[in-house]
C-alpha positions as protocol buffer text, in pm:
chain_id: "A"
residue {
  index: 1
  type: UNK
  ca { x: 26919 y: 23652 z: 8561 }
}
residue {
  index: 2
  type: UNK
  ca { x: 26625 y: 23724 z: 8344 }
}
residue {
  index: 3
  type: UNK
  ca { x: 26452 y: 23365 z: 8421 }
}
residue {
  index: 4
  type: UNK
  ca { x: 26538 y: 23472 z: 8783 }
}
residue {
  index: 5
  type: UNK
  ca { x: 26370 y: 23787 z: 8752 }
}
residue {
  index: 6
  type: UNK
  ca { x: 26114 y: 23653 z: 8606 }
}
residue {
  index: 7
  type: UNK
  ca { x: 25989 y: 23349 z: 8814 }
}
residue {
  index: 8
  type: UNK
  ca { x: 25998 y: 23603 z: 9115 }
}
residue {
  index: 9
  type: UNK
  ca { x: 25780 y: 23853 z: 8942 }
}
residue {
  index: 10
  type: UNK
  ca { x: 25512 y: 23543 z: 8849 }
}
residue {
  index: 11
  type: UNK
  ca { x: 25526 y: 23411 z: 9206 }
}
residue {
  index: 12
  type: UNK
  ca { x: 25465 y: 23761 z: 9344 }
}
residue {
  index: 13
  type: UNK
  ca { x: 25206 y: 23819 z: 9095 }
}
residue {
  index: 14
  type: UNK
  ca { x: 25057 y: 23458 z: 9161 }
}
residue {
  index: 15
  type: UNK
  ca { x: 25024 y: 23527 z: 9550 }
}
residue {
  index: 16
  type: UNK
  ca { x: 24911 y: 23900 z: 9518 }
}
residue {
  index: 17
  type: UNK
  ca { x: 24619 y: 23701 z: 9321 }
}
residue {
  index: 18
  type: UNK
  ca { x: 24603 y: 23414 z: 9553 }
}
residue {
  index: 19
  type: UNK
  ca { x: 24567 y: 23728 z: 9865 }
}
residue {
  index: 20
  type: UNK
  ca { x: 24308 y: 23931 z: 9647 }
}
residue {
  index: 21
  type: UNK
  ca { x: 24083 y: 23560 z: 9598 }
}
residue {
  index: 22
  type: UNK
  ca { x: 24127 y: 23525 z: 10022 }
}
residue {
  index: 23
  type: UNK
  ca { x: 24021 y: 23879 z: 10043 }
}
residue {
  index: 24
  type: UNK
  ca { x: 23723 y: 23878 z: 9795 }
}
residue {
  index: 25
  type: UNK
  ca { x: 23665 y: 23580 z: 9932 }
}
residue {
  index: 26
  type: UNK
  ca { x: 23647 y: 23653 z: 10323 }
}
residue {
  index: 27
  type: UNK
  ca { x: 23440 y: 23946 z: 10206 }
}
residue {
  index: 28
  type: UNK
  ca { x: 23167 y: 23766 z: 10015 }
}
residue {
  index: 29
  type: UNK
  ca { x: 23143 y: 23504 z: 10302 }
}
residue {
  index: 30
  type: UNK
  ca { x: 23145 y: 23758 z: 10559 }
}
residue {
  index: 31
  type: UNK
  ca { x: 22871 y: 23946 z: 10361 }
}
residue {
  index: 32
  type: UNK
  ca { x: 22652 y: 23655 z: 10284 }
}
residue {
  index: 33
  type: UNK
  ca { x: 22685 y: 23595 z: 10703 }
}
residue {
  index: 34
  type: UNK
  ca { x: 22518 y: 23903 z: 10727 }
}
residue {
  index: 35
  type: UNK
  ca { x: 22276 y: 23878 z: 10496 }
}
residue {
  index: 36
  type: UNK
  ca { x: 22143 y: 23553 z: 10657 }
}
residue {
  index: 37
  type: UNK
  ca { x: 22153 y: 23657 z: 10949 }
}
residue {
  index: 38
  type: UNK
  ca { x: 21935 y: 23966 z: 10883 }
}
residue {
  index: 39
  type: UNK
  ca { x: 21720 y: 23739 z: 10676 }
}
residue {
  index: 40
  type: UNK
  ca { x: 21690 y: 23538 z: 10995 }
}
residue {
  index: 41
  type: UNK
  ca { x: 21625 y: 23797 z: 11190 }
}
residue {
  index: 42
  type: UNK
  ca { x: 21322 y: 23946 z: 10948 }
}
residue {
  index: 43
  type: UNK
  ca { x: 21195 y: 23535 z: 10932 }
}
residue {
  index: 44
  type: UNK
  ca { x: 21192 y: 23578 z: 11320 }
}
residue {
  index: 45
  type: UNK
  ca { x: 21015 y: 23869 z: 11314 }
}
residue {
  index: 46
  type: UNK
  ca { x: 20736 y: 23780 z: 11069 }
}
residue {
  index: 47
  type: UNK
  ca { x: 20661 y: 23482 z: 11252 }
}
residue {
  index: 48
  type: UNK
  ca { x: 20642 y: 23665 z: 11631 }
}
residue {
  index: 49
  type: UNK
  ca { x: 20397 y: 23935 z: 11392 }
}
residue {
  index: 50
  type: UNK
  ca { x: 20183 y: 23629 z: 11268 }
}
residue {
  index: 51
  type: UNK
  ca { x: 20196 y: 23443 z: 11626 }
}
residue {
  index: 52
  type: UNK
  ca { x: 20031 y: 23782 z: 11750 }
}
residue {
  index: 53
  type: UNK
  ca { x: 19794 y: 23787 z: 11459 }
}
residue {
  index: 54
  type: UNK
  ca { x: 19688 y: 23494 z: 11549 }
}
residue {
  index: 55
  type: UNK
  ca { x: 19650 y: 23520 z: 11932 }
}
residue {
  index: 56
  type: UNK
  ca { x: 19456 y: 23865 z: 11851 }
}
residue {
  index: 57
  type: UNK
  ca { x: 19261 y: 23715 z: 11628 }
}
residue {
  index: 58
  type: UNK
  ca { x: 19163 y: 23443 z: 11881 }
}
residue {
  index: 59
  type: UNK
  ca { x: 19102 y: 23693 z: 12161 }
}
residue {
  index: 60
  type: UNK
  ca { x: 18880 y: 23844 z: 11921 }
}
residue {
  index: 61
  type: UNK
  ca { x: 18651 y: 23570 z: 11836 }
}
residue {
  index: 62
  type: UNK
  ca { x: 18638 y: 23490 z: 12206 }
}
residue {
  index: 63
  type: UNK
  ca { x: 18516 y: 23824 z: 12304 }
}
residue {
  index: 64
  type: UNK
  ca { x: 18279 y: 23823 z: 12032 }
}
residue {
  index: 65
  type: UNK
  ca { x: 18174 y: 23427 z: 12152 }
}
residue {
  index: 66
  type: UNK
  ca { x: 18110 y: 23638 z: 12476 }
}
residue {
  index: 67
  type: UNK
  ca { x: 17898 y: 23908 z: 12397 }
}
residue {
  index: 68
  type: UNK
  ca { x: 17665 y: 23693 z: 12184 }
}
residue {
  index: 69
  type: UNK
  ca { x: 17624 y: 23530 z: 12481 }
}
residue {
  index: 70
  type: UNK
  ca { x: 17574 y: 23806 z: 12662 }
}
residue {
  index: 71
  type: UNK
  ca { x: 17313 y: 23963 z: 12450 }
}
residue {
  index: 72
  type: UNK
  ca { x: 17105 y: 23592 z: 12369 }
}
residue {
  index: 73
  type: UNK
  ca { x: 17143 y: 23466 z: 12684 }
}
residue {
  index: 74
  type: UNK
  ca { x: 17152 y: 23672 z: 12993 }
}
residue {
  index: 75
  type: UNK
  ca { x: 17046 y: 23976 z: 12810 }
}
residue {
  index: 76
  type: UNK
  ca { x: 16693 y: 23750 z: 12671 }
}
residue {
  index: 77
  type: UNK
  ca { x: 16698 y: 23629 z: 13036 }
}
residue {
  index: 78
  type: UNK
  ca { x: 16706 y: 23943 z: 13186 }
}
residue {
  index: 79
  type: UNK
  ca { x: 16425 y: 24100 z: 12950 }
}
residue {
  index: 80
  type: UNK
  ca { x: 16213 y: 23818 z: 13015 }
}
residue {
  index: 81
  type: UNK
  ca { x: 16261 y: 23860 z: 13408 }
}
residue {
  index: 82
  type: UNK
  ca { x: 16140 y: 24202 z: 13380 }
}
residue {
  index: 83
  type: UNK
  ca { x: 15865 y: 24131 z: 13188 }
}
residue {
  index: 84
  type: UNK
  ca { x: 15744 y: 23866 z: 13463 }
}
residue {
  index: 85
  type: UNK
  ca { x: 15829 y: 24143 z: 13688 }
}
residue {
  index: 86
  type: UNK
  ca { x: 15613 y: 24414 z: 13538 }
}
residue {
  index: 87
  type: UNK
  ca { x: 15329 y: 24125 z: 13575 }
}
residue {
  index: 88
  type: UNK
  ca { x: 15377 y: 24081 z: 13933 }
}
residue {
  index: 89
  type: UNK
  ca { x: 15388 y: 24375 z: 13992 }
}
residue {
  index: 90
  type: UNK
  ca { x: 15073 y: 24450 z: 13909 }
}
residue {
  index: 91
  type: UNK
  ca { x: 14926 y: 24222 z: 14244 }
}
residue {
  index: 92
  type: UNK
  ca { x: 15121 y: 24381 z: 14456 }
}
residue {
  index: 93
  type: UNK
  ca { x: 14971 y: 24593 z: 14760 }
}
residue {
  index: 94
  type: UNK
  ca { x: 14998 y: 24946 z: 14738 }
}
residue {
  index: 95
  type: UNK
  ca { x: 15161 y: 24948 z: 15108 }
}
residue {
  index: 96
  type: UNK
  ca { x: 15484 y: 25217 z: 15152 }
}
residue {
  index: 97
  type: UNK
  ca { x: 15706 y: 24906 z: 15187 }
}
residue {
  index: 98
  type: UNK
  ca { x: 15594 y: 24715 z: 14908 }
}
residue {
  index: 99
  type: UNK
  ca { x: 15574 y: 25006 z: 14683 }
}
residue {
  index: 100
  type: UNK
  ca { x: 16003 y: 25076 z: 14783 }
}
residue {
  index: 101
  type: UNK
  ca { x: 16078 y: 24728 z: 14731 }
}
residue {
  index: 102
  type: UNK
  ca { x: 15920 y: 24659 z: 14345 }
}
residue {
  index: 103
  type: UNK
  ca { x: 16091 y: 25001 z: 14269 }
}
residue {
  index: 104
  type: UNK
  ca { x: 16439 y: 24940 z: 14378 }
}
residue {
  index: 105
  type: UNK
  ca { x: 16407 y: 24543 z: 14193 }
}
residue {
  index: 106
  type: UNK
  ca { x: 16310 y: 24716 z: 13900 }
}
residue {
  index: 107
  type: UNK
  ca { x: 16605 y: 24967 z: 13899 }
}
residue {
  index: 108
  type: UNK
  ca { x: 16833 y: 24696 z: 13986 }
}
residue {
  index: 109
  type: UNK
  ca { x: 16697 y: 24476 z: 13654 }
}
residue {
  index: 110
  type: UNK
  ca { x: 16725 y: 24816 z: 13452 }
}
residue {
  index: 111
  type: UNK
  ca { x: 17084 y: 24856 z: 13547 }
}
residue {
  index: 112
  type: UNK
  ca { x: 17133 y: 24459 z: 13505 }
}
residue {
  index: 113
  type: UNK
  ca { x: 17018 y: 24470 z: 13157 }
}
residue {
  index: 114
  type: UNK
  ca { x: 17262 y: 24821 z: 13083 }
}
residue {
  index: 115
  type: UNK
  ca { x: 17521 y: 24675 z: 13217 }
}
residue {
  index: 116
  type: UNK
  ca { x: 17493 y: 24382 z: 12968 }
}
residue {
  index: 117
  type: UNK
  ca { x: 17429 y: 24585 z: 12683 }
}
residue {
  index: 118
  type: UNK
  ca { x: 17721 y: 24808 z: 12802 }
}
residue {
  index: 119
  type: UNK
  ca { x: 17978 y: 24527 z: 12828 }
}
residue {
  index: 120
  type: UNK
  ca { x: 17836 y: 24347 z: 12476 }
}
residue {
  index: 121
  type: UNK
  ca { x: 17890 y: 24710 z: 12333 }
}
residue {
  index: 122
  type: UNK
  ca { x: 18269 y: 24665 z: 12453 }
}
residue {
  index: 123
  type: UNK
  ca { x: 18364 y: 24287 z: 12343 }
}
residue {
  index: 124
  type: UNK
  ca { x: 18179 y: 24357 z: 11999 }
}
residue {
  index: 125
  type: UNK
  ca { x: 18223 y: 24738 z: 11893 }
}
residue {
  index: 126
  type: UNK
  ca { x: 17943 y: 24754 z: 11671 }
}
residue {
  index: 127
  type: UNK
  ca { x: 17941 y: 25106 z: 11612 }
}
residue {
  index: 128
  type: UNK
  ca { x: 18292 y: 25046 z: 11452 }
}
residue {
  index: 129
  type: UNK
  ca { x: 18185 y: 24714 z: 11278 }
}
residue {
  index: 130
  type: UNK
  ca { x: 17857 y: 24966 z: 11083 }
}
residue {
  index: 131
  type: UNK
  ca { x: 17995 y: 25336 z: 11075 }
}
residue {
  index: 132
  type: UNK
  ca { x: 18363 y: 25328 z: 11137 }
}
residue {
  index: 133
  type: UNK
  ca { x: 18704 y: 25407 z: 11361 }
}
residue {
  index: 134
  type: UNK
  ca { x: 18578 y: 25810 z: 11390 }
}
residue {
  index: 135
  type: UNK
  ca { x: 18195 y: 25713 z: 11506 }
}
residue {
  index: 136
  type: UNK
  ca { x: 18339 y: 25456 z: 11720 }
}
residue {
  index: 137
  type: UNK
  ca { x: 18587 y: 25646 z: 11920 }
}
residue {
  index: 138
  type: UNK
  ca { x: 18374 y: 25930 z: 11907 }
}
residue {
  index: 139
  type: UNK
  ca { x: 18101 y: 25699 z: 12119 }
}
residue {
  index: 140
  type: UNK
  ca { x: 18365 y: 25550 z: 12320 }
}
residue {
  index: 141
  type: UNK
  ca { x: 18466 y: 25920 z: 12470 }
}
residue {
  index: 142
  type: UNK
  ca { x: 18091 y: 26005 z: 12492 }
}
residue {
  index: 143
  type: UNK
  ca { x: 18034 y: 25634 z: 12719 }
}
residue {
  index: 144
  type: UNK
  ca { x: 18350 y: 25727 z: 12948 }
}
residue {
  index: 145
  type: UNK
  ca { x: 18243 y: 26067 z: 12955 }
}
residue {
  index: 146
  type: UNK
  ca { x: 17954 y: 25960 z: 13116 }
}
residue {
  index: 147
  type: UNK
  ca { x: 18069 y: 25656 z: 13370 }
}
residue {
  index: 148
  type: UNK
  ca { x: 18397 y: 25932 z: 13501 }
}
residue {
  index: 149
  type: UNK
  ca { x: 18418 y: 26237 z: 13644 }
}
residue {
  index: 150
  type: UNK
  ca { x: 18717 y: 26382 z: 13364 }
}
residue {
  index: 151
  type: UNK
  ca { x: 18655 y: 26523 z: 13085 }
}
residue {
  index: 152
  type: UNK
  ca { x: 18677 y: 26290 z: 12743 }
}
residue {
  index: 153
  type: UNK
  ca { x: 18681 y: 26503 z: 12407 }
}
residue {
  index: 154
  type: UNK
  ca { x: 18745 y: 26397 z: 12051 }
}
residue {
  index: 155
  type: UNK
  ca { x: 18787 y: 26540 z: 11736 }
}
residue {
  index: 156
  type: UNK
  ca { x: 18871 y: 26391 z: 11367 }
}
residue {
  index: 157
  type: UNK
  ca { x: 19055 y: 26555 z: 11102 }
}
residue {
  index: 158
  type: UNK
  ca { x: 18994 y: 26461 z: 10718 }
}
residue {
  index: 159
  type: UNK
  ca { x: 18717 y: 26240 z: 10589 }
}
residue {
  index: 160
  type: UNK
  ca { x: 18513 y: 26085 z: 10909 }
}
residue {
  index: 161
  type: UNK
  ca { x: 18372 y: 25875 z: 10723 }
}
residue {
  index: 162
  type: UNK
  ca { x: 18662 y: 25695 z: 10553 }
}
residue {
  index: 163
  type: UNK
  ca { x: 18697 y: 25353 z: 10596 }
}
residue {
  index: 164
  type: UNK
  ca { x: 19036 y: 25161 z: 10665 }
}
residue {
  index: 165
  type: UNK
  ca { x: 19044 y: 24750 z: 10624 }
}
residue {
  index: 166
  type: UNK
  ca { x: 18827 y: 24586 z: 10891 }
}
residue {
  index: 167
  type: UNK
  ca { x: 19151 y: 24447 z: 11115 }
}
residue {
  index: 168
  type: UNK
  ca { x: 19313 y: 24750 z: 11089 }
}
residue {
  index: 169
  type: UNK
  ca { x: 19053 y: 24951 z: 11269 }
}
residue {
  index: 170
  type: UNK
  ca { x: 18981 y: 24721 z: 11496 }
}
residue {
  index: 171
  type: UNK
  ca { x: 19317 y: 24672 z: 11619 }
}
residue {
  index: 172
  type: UNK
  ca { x: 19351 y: 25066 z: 11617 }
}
residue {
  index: 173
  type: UNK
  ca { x: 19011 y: 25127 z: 11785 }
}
residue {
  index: 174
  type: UNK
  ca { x: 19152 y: 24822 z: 12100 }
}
residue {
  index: 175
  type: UNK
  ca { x: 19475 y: 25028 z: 12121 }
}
residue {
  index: 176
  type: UNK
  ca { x: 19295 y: 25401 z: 12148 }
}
residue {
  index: 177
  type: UNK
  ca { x: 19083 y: 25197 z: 12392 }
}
residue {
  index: 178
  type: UNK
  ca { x: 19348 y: 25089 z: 12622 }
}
residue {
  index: 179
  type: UNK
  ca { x: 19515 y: 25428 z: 12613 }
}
residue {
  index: 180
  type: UNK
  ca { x: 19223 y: 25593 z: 12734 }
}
residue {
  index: 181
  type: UNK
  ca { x: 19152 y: 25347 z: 12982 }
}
residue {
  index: 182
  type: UNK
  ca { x: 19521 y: 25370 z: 13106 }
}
residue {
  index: 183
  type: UNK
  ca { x: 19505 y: 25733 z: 13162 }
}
residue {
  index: 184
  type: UNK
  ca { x: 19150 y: 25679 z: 13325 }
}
residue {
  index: 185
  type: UNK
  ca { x: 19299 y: 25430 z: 13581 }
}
residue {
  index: 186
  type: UNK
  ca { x: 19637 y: 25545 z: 13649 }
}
residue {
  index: 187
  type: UNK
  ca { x: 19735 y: 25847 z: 13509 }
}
residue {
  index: 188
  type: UNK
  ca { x: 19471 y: 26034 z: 13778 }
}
residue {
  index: 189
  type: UNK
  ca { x: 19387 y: 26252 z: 13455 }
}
residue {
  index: 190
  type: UNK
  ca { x: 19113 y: 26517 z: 13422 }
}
residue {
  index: 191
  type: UNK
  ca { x: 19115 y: 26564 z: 13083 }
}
residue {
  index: 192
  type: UNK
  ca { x: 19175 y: 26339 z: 12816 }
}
residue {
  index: 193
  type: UNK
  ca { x: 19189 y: 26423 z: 12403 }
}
residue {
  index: 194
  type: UNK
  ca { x: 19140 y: 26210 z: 12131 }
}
residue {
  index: 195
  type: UNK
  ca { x: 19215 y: 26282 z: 11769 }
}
residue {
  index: 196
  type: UNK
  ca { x: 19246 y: 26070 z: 11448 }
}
residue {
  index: 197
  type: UNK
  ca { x: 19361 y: 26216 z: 11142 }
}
residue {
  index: 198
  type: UNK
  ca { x: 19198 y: 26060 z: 10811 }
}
residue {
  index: 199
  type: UNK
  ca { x: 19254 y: 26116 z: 10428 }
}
residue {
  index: 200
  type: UNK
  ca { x: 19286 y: 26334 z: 10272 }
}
residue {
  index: 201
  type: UNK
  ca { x: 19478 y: 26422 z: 10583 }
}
residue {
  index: 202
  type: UNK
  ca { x: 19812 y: 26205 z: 10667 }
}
residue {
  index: 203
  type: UNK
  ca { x: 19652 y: 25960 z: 10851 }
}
residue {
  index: 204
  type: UNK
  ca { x: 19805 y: 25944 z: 11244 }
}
residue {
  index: 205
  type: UNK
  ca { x: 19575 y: 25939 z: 11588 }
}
residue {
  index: 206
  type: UNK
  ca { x: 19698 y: 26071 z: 11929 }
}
residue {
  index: 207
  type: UNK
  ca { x: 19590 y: 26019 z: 12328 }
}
residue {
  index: 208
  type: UNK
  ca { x: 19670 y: 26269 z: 12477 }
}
residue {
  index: 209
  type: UNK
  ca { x: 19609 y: 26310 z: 12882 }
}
residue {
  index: 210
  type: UNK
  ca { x: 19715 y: 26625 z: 13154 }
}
residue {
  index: 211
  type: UNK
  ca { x: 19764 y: 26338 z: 13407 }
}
residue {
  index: 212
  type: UNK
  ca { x: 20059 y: 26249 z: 13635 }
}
residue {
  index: 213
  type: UNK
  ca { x: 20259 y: 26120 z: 13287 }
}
residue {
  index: 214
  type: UNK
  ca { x: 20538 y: 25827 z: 13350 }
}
residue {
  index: 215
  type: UNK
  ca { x: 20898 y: 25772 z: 13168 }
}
residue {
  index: 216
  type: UNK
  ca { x: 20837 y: 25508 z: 12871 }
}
residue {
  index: 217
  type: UNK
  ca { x: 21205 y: 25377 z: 12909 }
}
residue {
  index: 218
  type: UNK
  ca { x: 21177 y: 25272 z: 13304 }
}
residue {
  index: 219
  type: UNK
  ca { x: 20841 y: 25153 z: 13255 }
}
residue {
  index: 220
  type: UNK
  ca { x: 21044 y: 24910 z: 12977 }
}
residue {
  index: 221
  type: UNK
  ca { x: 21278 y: 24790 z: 13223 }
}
residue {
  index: 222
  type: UNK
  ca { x: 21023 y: 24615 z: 13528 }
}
residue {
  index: 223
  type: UNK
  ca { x: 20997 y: 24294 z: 13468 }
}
residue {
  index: 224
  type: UNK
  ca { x: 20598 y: 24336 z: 13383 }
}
residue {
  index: 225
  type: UNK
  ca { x: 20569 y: 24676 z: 13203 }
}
residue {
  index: 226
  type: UNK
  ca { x: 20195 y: 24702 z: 13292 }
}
residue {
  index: 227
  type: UNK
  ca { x: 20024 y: 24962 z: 13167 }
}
residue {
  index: 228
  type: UNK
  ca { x: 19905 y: 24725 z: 12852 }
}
residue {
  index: 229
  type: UNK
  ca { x: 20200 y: 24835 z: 12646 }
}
residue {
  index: 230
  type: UNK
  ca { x: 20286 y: 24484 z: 12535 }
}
residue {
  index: 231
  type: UNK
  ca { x: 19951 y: 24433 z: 12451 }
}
residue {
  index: 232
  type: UNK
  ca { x: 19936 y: 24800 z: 12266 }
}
residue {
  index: 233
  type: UNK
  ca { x: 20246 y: 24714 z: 12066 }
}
residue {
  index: 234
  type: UNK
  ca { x: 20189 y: 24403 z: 11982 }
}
residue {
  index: 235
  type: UNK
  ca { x: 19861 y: 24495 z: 11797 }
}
residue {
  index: 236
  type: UNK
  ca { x: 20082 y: 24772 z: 11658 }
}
residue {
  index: 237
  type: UNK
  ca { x: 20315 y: 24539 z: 11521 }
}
residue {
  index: 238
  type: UNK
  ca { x: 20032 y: 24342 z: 11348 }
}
residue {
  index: 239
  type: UNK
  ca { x: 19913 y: 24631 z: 11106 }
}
residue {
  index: 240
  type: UNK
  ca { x: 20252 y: 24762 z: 11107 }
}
residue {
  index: 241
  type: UNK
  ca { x: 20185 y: 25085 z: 11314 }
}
residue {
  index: 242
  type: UNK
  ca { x: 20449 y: 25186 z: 11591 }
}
residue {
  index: 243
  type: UNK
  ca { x: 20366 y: 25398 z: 11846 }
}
residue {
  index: 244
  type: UNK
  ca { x: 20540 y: 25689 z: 12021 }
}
residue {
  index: 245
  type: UNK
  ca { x: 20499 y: 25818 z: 12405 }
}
residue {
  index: 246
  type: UNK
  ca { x: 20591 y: 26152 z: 12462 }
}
residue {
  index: 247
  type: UNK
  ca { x: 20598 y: 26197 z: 12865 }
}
residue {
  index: 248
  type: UNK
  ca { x: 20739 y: 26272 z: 13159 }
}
residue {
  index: 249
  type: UNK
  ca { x: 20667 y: 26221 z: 13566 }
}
residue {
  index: 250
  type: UNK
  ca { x: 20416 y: 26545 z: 13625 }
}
residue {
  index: 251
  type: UNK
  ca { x: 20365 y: 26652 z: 13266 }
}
residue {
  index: 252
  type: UNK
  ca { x: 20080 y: 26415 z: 13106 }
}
residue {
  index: 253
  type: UNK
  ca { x: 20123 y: 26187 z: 12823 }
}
residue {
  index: 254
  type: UNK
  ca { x: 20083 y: 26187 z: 12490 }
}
residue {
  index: 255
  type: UNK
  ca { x: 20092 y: 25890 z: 12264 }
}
residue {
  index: 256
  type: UNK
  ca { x: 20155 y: 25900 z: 11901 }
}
residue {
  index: 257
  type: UNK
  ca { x: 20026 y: 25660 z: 11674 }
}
residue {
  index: 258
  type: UNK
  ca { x: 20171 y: 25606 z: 11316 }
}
residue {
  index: 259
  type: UNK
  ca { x: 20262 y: 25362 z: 11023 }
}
residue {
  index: 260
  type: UNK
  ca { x: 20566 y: 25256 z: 11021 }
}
residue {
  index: 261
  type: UNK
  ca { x: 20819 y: 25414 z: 10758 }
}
residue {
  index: 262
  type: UNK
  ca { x: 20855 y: 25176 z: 10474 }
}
residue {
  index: 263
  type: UNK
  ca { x: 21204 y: 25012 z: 10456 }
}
residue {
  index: 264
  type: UNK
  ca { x: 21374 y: 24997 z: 10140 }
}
residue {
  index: 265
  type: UNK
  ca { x: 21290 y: 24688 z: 9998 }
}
residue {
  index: 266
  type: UNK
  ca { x: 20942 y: 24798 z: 10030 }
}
residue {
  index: 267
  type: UNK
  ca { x: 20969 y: 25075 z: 9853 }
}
């Protein structure tokens, strides 16, 4: 009776061990799936983030390919037409007609030659490049001030004349650019504010507009968002930044623009 007792006691024992190894087992397994698969997932995502690092970084060289163009080519081109101009000028009759028609070549060669300078100014920021994100947004509100009929205002909080790392204004600087020029073409706005927040401050910048606003999550849904909010996030995503709308149909917009919280294994 005792053996008896005995081997059922071991086999019980032996499978309530063999169950708890399954268990453990199916657990570990289950939790290594899910690590890998997060790991996967984060491998995924750092590739898409240096696929759009790259492609930025392209479009960037391109536009700056551009403006030197611009400004050694058409720009010296331009000048030099002018210049001819100006000498030609000088053997032309005094009659009314004459008089009308070297005027309204030489306005159209002045506003040729701003124009040029205008878009070089907007493929290469240079203001950003030599002073900074604040001076640069701070001239970018001043030049659509002046070519709209809203109202364009900007203010910084903290140090303006801190410095972030080269990409990560620049990518900052294209995003408050494409905001503004959103709520410029379709938000029918007639005020827009700008404001970037520096250290000491927590640093954060906002676009805010009093225009006809739009709902971020049906904007999602078409099939081509528009509104350049692939193009905004996807710079985002680059410097790790994530932005946040806050708007509704009738009520303006205001986007939020912030570093993303760090996760836990970056902390």
């Amino acid at each position: 009776m005792g053996e008896i007792w005995f081997t059922v006691v071991s086999g019980s024992a032996i499978m309530v061990a063999m169950g708890l190894f399954v268990t453990l087992f199916t657990v570990y397994y289950q939790r290594r799936q899910v690590e890998q698969k997060v790991k996967m997932q984060e491998m995924e995502a750092e590739f898409q983030r240096r696929l759009l690092d790259v492609s930025m970084s392209a479009t960037e060289a391109e536009r700056r390919r551009i403006a030197q163009d611009l400004h050694d080519d058409v720009g010296a081109l331009l000048s030099v037409t002018k210049l001819n101009f100006n000498t030609l000028n000088q053997y032309v009759d005094a009659h009314q007609n004459s008089l009308q028609l070297t005027q309204q070549v030489r306005e159209s060669l002045d506003e040729a030659m701003g124009q040029v300078r205008r878009i070089s100014r907007e493929l290469i920021p240079t203001t950003l490049e030599r002073f900074g994100l604040s001076a640069a947004l701070q001239e970018f509100a001043s030049r659509s001030n002046q070519a709209n009929s809203l109202v364009v205002t900007y203010q910084h909080l903290g140090n303006e004349n801190h410095r972030l790392t080269p990409k990560l204004e620049l990518m900052l600087y294209r995003v408050a650019q494409e905001l503004i020029n959103n709520a410029i073409r379709h938000a029918e706005a007639t005020n827009i504010h700008v404001q970037l927040s520096l250290p000491p401050q927590d640093f954060s910048m906002f676009v805010e507009d009093d225009g006809v606003g739009f709902d971020p999550a049906e904007v999602r849904k078409r099939p081509q968002p528009g509104l350049g909010l692939d193009s905004i996030e996807g710079r985002l995503t680059i410097i790790d930044h994530q932005i946040l709308y806050y708007s509704r149909p009738k009520k303006g917009c205001r986007a939020v623009i912030l570093p993303k919280p760090m996760t836990k294994n970056e902390t």
